[in-house]
VEXVEX-242720 format. One line per field, with one value per residue (C-alpha): residue number from 1; residue in three letters; x, y, z. Coordinates in steps of 0.5 Angstrom, whole numbers, plus 500, padded with zeros to 3 digits. Layout:
<atoms>
num: [NUM_...] .
residu: [ALA_...] .
xx: [X_...] .
yy: [Y_...] .
zz: [Z_...] .
</atoms>
This chain:
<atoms>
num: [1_2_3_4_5_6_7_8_9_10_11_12_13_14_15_16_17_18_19_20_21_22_23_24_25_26_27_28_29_30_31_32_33_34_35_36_37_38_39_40_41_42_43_44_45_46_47_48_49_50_51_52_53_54_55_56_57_58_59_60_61_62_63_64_65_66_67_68_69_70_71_72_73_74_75_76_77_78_79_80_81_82_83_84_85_86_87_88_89_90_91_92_93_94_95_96_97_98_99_100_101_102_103_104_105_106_107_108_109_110_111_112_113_114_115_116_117_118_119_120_121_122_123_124_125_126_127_128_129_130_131_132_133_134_135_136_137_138_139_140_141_142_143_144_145_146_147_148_149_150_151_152_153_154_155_156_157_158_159_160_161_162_163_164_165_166_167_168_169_170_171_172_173_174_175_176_177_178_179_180_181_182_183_184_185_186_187_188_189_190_191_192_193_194_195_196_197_198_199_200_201_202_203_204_205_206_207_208_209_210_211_212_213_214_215_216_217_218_219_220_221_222_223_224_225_226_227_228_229_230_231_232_233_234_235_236_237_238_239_240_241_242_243_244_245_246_247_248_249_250_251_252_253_254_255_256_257_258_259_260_261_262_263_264_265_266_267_268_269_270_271_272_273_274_275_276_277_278_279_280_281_282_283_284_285_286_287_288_289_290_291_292_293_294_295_296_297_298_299_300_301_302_303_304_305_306_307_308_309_310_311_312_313_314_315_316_317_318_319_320_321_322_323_324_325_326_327_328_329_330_331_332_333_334_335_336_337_338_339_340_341_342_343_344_345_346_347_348_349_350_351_352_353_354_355_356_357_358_359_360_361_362_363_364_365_366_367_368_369_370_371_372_373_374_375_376_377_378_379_380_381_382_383_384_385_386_387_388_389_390_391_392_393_394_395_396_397_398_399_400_401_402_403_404_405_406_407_408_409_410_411_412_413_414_415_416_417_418_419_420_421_422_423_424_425_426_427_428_429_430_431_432_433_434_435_436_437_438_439_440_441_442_443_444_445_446_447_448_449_450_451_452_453_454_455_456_457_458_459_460_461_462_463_464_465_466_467_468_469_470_471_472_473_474_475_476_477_478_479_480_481_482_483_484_485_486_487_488_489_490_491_492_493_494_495_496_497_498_499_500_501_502_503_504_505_506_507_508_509_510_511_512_513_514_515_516_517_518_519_520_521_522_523_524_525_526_527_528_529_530_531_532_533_534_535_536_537_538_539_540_541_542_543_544_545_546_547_548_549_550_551_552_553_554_555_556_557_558_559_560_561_562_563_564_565_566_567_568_569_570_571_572_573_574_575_576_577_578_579_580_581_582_583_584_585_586_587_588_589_590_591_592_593_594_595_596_597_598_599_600_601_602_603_604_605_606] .
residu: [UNK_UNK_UNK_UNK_UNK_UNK_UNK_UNK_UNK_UNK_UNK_UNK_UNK_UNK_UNK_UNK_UNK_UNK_UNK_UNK_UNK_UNK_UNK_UNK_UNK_UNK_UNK_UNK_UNK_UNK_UNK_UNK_UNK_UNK_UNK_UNK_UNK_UNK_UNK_UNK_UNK_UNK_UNK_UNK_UNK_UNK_UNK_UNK_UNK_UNK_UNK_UNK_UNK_UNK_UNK_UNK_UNK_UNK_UNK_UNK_UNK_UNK_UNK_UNK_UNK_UNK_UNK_UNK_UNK_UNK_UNK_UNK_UNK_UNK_UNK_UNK_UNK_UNK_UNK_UNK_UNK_UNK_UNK_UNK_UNK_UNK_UNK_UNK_UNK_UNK_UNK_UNK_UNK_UNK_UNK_UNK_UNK_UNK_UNK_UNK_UNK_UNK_UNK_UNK_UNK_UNK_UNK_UNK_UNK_UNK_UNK_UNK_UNK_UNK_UNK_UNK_UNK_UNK_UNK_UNK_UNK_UNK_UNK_UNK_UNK_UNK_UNK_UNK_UNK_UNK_UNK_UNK_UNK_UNK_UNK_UNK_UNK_UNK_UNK_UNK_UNK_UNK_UNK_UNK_UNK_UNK_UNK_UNK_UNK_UNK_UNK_UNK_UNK_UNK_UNK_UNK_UNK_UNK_UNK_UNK_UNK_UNK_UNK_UNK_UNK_UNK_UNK_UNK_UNK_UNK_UNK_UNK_UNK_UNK_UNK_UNK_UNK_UNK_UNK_UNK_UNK_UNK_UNK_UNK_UNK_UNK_UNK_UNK_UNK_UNK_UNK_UNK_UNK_UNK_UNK_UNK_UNK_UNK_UNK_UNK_UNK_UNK_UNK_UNK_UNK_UNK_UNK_UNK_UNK_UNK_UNK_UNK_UNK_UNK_UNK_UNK_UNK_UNK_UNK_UNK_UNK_UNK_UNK_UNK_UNK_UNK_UNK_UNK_UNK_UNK_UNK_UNK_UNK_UNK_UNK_UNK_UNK_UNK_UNK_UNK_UNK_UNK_UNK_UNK_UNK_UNK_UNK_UNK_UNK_UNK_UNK_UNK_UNK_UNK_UNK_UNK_UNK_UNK_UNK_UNK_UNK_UNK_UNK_UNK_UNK_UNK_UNK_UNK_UNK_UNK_UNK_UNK_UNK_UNK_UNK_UNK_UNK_UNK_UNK_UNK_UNK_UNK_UNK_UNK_UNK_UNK_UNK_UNK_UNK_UNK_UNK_UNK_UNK_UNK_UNK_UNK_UNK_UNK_UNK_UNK_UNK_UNK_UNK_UNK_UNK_UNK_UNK_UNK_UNK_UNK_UNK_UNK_UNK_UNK_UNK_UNK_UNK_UNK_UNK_UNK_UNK_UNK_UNK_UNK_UNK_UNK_UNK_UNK_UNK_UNK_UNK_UNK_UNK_UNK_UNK_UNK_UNK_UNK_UNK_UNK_UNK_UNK_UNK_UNK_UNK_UNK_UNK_UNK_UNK_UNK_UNK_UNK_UNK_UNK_UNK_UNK_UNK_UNK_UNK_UNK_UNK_UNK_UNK_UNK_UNK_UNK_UNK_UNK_UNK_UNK_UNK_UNK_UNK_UNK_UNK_UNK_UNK_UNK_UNK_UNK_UNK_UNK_UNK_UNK_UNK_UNK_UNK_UNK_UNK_UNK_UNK_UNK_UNK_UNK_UNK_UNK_UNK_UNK_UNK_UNK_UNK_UNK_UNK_UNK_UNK_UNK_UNK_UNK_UNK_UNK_UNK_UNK_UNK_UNK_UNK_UNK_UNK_UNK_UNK_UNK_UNK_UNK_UNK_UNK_UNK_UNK_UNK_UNK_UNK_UNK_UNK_UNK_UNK_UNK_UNK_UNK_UNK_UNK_UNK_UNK_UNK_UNK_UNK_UNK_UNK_UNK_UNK_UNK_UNK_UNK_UNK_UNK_UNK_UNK_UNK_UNK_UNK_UNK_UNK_UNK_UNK_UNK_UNK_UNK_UNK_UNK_UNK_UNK_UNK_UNK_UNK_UNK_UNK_UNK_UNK_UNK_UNK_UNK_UNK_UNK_UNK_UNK_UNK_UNK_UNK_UNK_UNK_UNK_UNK_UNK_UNK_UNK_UNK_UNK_UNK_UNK_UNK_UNK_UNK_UNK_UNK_UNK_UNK_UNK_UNK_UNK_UNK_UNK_UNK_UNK_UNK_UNK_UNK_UNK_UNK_UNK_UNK_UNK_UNK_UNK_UNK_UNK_UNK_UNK_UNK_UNK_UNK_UNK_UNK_UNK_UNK_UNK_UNK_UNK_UNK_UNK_UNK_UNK_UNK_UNK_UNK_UNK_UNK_UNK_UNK_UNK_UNK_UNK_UNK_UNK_UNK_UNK_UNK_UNK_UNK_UNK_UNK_UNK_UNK_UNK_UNK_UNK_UNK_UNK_UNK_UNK_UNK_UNK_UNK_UNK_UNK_UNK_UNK_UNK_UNK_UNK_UNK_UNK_UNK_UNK_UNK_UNK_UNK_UNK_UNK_UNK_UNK_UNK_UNK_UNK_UNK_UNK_UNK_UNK_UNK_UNK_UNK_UNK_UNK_UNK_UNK_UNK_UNK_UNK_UNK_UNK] .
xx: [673_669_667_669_666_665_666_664_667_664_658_656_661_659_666_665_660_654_647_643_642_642_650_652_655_653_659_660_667_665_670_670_675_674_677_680_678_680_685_685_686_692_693_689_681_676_668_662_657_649_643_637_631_631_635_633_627_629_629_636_636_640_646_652_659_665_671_677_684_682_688_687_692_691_683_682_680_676_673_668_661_657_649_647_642_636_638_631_631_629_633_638_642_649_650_657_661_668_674_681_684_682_681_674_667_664_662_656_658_651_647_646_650_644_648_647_646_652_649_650_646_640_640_640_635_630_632_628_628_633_640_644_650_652_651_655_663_667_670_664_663_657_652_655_660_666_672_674_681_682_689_692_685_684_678_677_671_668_668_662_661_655_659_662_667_672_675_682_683_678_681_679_682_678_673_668_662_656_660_666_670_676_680_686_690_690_685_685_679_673_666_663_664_660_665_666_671_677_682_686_691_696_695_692_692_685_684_679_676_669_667_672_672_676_683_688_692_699_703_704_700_698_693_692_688_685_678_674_680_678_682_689_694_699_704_709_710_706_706_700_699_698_702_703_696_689_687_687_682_686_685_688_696_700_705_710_715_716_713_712_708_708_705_700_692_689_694_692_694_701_706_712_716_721_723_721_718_715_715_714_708_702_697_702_699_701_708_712_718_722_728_729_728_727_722_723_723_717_711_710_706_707_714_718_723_728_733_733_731_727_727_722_717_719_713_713_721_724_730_734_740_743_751_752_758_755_748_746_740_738_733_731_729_721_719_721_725_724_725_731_734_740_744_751_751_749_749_742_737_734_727_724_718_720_718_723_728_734_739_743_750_751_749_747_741_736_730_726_728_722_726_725_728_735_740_746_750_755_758_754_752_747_747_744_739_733_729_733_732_735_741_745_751_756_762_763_761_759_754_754_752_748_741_737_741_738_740_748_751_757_762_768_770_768_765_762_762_760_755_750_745_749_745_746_754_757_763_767_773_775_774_772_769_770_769_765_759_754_756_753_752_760_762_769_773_779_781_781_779_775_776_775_769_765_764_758_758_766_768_775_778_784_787_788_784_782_783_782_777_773_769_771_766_765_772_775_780_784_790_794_794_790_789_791_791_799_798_792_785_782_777_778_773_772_779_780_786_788_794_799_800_797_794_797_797_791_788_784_786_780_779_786_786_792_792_799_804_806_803_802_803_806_800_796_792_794_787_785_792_792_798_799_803_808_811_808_807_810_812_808_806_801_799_800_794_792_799_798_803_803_809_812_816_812_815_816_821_816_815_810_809_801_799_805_804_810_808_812_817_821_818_821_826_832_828_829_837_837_834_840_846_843_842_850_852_849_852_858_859_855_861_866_863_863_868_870_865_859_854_851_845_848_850_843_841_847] .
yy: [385_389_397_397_403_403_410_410_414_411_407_404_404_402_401_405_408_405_407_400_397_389_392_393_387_386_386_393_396_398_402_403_406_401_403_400_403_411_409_406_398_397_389_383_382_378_381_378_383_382_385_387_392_396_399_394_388_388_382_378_378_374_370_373_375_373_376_372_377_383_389_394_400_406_404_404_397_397_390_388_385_381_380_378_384_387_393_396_402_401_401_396_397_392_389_389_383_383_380_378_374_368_369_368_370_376_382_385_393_397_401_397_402_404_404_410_412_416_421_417_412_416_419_413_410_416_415_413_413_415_418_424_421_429_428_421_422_423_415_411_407_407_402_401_407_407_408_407_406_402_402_397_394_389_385_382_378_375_379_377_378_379_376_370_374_379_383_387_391_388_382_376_376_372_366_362_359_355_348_349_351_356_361_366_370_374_370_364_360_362_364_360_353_347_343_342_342_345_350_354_359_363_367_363_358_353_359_355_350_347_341_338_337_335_339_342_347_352_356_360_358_351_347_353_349_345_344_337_333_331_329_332_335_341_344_348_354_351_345_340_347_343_347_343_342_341_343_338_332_326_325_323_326_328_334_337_341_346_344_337_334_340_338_333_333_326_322_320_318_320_322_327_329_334_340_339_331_328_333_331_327_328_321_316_314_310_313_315_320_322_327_333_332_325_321_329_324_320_319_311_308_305_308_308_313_315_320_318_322_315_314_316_310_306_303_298_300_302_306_308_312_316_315_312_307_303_301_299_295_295_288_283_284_280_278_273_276_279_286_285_282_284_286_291_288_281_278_278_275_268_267_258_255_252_255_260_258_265_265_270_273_270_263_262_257_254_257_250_248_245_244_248_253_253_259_259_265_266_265_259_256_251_252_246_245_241_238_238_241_246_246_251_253_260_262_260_254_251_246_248_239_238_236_232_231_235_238_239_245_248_254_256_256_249_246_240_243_236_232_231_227_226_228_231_233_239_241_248_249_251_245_241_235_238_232_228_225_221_220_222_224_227_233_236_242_245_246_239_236_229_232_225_222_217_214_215_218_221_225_229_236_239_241_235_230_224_227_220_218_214_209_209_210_212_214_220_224_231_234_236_230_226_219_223_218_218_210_212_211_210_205_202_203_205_208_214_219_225_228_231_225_220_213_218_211_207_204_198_197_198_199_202_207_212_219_223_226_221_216_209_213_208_203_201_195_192_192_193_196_203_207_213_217_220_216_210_204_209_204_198_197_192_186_187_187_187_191_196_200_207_212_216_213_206_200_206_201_195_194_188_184_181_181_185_191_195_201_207_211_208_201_195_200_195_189_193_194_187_185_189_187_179_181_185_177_173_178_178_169_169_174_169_162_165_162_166_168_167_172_171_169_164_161_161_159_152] .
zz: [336_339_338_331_328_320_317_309_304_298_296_289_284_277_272_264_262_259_257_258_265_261_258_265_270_276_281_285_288_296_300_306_313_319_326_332_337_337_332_325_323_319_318_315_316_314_312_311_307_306_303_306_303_310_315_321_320_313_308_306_299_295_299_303_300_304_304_307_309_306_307_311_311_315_316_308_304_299_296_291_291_287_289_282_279_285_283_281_284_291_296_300_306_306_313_314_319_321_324_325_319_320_327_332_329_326_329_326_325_326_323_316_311_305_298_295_287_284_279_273_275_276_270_268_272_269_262_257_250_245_246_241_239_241_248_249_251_245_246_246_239_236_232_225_226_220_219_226_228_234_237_243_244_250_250_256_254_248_241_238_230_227_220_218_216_217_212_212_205_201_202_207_214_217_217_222_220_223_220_224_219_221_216_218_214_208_203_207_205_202_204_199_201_202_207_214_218_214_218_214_217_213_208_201_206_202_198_193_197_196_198_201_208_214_211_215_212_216_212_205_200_204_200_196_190_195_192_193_196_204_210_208_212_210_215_212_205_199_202_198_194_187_184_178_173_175_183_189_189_192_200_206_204_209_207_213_211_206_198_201_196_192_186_188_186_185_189_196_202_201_208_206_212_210_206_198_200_195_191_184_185_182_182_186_192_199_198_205_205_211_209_205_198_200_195_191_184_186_181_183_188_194_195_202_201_207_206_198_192_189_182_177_175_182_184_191_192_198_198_204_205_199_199_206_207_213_216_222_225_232_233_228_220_219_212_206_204_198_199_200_194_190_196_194_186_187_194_197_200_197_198_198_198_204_211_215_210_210_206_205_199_192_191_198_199_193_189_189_197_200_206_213_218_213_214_209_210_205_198_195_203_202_194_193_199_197_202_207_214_220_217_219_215_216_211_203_201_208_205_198_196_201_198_203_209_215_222_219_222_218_220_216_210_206_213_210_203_200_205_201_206_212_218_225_223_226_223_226_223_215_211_217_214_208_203_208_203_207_214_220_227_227_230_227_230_227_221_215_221_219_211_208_213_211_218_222_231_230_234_231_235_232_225_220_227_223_217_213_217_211_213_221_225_234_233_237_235_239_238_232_226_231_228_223_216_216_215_210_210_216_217_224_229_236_237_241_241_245_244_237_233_237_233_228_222_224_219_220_228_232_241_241_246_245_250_250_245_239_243_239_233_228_230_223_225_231_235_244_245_251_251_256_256_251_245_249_244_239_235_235_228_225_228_235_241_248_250_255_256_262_263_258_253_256_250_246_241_241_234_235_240_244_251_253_260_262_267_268_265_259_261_257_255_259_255_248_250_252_245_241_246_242_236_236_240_234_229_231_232_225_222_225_223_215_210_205_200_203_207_213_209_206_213_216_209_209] .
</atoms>
């Protein structure tokens, strides 16, 4: 840009009006008319101002002001200018540059434009000594003038009082003092005090504090008798305003909410958190309250009162709730236990000597167990443990004998009620080995399932599966009555059965294998026989062994018989109709041969 002719309208302009050179800023406004050409410049424009002490060959003083995409309307900007304070009565001159926003270089206007005093300040610069107040403006306030009403005041900077105070009325309105303690409201904090680091905002807000320190105090009457007590916390009306006998000495209280911990004065790091928390306490200490009212009768110690008012004279109790019908606890409760007690009337957490040990309902688990990781759930579950350990028992009575026997699971009502030192047993089911005594290594699922076991490695799945299994042991038992004790005790061994009612009468008999509906079903004593099939072998009894039989109904008539095979459907079922149509033979030539008065019997006798 070049040819630009700068036309000045104004030059120095100093903003209010002050009488002292050291009062006023060191900033300036300067206007100005920038043509193009002929014509005025409308747009954006960049400017650089320097400031020299002579119209040409001058000294630069201070550093260039740039100012970036000034407005210029109808050749008119005005800006301001800043140069620090050179001003002492000599002459400058202001070098002006100028370009097109943001675009080439500055263009040097000339000649330099000498700034030129308004009036005011050369009266200024010739005044010296004193003023009359009659010759000042009607506006301008003067040192120690009274009665001043001041209206829609705007402070732009820094207000700075020559007091620690301010008062309104006679009464104090504001306090901030050299030991950071601040006080706003009507009578909030004192003048007359030792302490440090006290905030109190809201009328009577720490109104009598001394030597206590490190409070914070919001609301009405907040700590209001706060005198030597420290690092307390009140938000909310009243709150920790001790109004009860004697003024606040205790420490470390939080109260948030209206007459939080009203009444306290020697307790200390008490929490109350809602509308009249904790407000009877007066010297309890550590106590915590979250709700309204919550912990409202407390006077104790060491309370945890959540939603509940507490009771008069608690010490070390936690209350939760007040007339609710259900708990919900997300993740795990951690402890011994003994925070818990007396659960709902009577069914609690029972607390051993032994390590992890959980027990919970009425009678469940052992005050004198030195077992470990034991957990009895339920009404008498473990009742009698001892030294046993990792027993696991769910639902009432589930190993309620149990002593010394170890790595029992029980779930069901009765489950291995009466093991008193079986081991590694697992009974799921209701009464599933419920009379079982010593045994161990048995696994029972389903209800009675293995009830009278005494044996050992048993396995039994289905109601009333190896129900008198008594002292049998590595038998296996699934389906409904399967080895089912129909015959009486069980005390065979290495028999499996797999189906209802399959080796539904061992007894004695021992490696039967029996898979199918009523397979071998009658089978007592017999050893060594495989039946497959349904009502395979059903009604071989005692004594019979090594018979094999494969197909439904495979020798299901055969009562008695060793080393026999019949494979297929109904196999030996032809052998058995053979065997009646004999018998019916020998009946009948029998019944012909007899002579009147004689039985059979007495023929077969003669």
């Amino acid at each position: 840009m070049k040819n630009h002719i700068l036309r000045f309208l104004s030059g120095l302009a100093i903003c209010g009006a002050c009488f002292q050179a050291s009062a006023q800023g060191t900033a300036f406004t300067y206007q100005g008319h920038l043509n193009s050409g002929s014509t005025a410049a409308d747009g954006s424009y960049d400017f650089t101002f320097a400031l020299y002490d002579a119209g040409t060959n001058g000294e630069l003083y201070g550093n260039p002001v740039t100012n970036l995409a000034v407005p210029v309307a109808n050749g008119l900007f005005t800006v301001v200018l800043d140069f620090g304070d050179p001003y002492n009565g000599n002459p400058y001159w202001l070098e002006i540059g100028v370009r097109t926003n943001g675009s080439g270089s500055f263009t040097a206007l000339t000649p330099l434009q000498e700034l030129r005093p308004i009036p005011y300040s050369i009266a200024a610069e010739n005044l010296l000594g004193s003023v009359n107040a009659s010759q000042l403006p009607s506006g301008i306030l003067l040192n120690g003038q009274s009665g001043v009403t001041l209206t829609n005041v705007t402070i732009g900077g820094s207000l700075v009082l020559s007091q620690n105070a301010v008062y309104a009325n006679g009464a104090l309105l504001l306090v901030s003092d050299p030991d950071l303690n601040f006080f706003a409201g009507e009578d909030a904090g004192t003048t007359n005090l030792i302490g440090i680091y006290n905030t109190g905002v809201g009328v009577n807000a720490l109104r009598y504090v001394t030597t206590g320190s490190f409070n914070s105090a919001f609301g009405l009457g907040a700590m209001v008798f706060t005198t030597t007590g420290s690092n307390n916390t009140a938000a909310g009306i009243y709150a920790l305003s001790t109004q009860g006998p004697g003024y606040l000495t205790g420490g470390s209280n939080t109260a948030d909410g209206a007459y939080a911990l009203d009444y306290n004065n020697t307790g200390s790091d008490n929490t109350g958190v809602g509308y009249g928390a904790l407000f009877y306490n007066q010297t309890g200490s550590d106590n915590i309250a979250l709700g309204v009212n919550a912990g409202y009768n407390i006077t104790g110690s060491s309370n945890i009162d959540i939603g509940h008012p507490g009771v008069a004279g608690d010490n070390m109790v936690i209350r939760i709730g007040s007339g609710q019908s259900a708990t919900y606890i997300a993740g795990q409760l951690i402890g011994d236990g003994s925070g818990l007690t007396n659960i709902a009337g009577g069914c609690g957490l029972q607390t051993v000597t032994g390590n992890d040990n959980f027990f919970a309902a009425l009678g469940a688990g052992s005050s004198t167990a030195s077992g470990a990781d034991n957990v009895g759930v339920g009404y008498y579950a473990l009742n009698n443990i001892t030294s046993g350990s990792y027993n696991a028992a769910v639902g009432v009575g589930t190993l309620s004998a149990n002593t010394n026997g170890s790595y029992n699971s029980a779930f069901g009502n009765d489950a291995l009620a009466f093991n008193g030192s079986g081991s590694y047993n697992t009974a799921l089911g209701v009464s599933s080995m419920g009379f079982s005594g010593f045994g161990s290594y048995n696994t029972a699922v389903g209800g009675n399932a293995m009830f009278f076991n005494g044996g050992n490695n048993n396995t039994a799945a289905g109601y009333n599966a190896l129900f008198q299994n008594t002292g049998g042991n590595n038998n296996t038992g699934i389906g409904y009555y399967s080895m089912g004790g129909g015959g009486g005790a069980t005390t065979g061994g290495g028999n499996s059965a797999l189906g209802g009612y399959s080796l539904y009468s061992i007894t004695t008999g021992y490696n039967n294998i029996a898979a199918g509906y009523s397979s071998m079903t009658a089978n007592t004593t017999g050893v060594d026989n495989i039946a497959v099939g349904t009502a395979s072998l059903q009604a071989i009894t005692s004594g019979s062994s090594l018979n094999t039989a494969l197909g439904t109904y495979a020798f299901q008539f055969m009562t008695a018989g060793q080393e026999n095979v019949g494979i297929g459907y109904a196999a030996g079922y032809s052998l058995h109709r053979q065997l009646l149509r004999q018998r019916d033979v020998l009946q009948r030539h029998d019944h012909r041969r007899m002579r009147p008065g004689r039985t059979i019997s007495d023929h077969h006798a003669g």
